[in-house]
N, C-alpha and C positions, 0 to 999 in steps of 0.2 A: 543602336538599341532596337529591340522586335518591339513591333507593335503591339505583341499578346504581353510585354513588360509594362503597356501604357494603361492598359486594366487594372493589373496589379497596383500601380503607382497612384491609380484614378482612386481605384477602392478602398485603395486604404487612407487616402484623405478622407472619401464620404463617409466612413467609420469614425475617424477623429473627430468630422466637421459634426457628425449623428451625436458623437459624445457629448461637443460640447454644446449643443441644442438642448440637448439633456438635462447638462447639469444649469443651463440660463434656467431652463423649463425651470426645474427644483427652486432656484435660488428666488424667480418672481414668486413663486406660491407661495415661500416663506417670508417674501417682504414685508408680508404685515404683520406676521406674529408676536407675541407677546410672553413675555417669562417673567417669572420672579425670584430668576437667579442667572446670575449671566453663565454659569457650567451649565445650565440648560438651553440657551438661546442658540438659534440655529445661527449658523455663520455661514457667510456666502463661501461657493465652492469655485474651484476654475480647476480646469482639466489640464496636464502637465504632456506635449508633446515634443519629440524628438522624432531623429532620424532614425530610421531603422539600422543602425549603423554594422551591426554585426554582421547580417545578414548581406550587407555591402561589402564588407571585407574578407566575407567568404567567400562570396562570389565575382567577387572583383569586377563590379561594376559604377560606374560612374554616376547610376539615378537610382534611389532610394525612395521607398515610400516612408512613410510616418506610421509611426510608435506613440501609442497613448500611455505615457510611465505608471498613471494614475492619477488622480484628481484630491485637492488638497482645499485646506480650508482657510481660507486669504486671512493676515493678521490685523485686518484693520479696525480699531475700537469699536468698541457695541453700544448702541444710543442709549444713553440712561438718562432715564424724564420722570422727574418727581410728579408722581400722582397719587398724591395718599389716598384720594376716592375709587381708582380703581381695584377692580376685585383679585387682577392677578399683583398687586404691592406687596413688595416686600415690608418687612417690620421699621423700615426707615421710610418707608413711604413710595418708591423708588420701584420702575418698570424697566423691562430690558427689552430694548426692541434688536435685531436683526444687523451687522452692518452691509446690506446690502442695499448697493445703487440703484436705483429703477431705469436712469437712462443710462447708467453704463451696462446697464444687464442687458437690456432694448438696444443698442449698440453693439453688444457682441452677440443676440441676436438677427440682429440683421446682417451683421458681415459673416457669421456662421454660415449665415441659407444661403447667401451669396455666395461662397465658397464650395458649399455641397454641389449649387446649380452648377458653375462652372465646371467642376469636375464629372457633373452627369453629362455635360457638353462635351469635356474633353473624350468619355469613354466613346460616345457617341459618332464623333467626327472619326475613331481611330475605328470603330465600327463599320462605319462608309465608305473609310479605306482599305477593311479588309475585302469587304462584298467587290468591290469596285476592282481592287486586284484578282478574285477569284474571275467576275466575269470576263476581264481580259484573257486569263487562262483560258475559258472555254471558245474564243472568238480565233 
């Protein structure tokens, strides 16, 4: 494998890794919000990765970066909490909050930046070893 494929392969983690920082980002901002219809309540999202795999099979190589398919909206129940006093209630009394995590959101969070950092390491190191093999060229 070239080393100028280890960029490739870097960058397009730190794109996936960017994506899904993104959508964490979105999904805590909306952790608190409040509906009075659950067709309106915001539902946590998570970004859909694969291989780049076509582009693999065209070019018939053994290392593949990642493919973001798109990002979807997780099916997990949406909190409903009777509050007849509040102002966003429905006519049964009934608020709709959000189903999103706060520590699994903060959990994919942090294994995200973790992810991005590592692969800013990997372009870095393959970086050192290009400079590193040019100066042996000039010596």
């Amino acid at each position: 494998m070239s080393l100028f494929k280890v960029f490739d392969i870097s960058g397009s983690a730190m794109s996936a890794q960017s994506v899904r920082l993104n959508t964490t980002a979105s999904n805590l901002a909306n952790a608190d919000s409040v509906s009075s219809s659950i067709n309106e309540t915001y539902r946590a999202r998570k970004p859909v990765f694969a291989a780049d795999l076509d582009r693999a099979l065209s070019d018939r190589q053994e290392s593949v970066g990642v493919k973001v398919l798109g990002v979807v909206e997780t099916n997990k129940p949406l909190q409903k909490e009777f509050r007849p006093d509040h102002p966003m209630a429905d006519q049964d009394g009934f608020i709709y909050k959000p189903n999103v995590n706060v520590v699994e959101e903060m959990t994919d969070m942090l294994s995200a930046s973790r992810n991005y950092q590592t692969n800013v390491q990997v372009a870095d190191a393959a970086k050192q070893m290009l400079q590193q093999t040019l100066r042996m060229g000039k010596g």
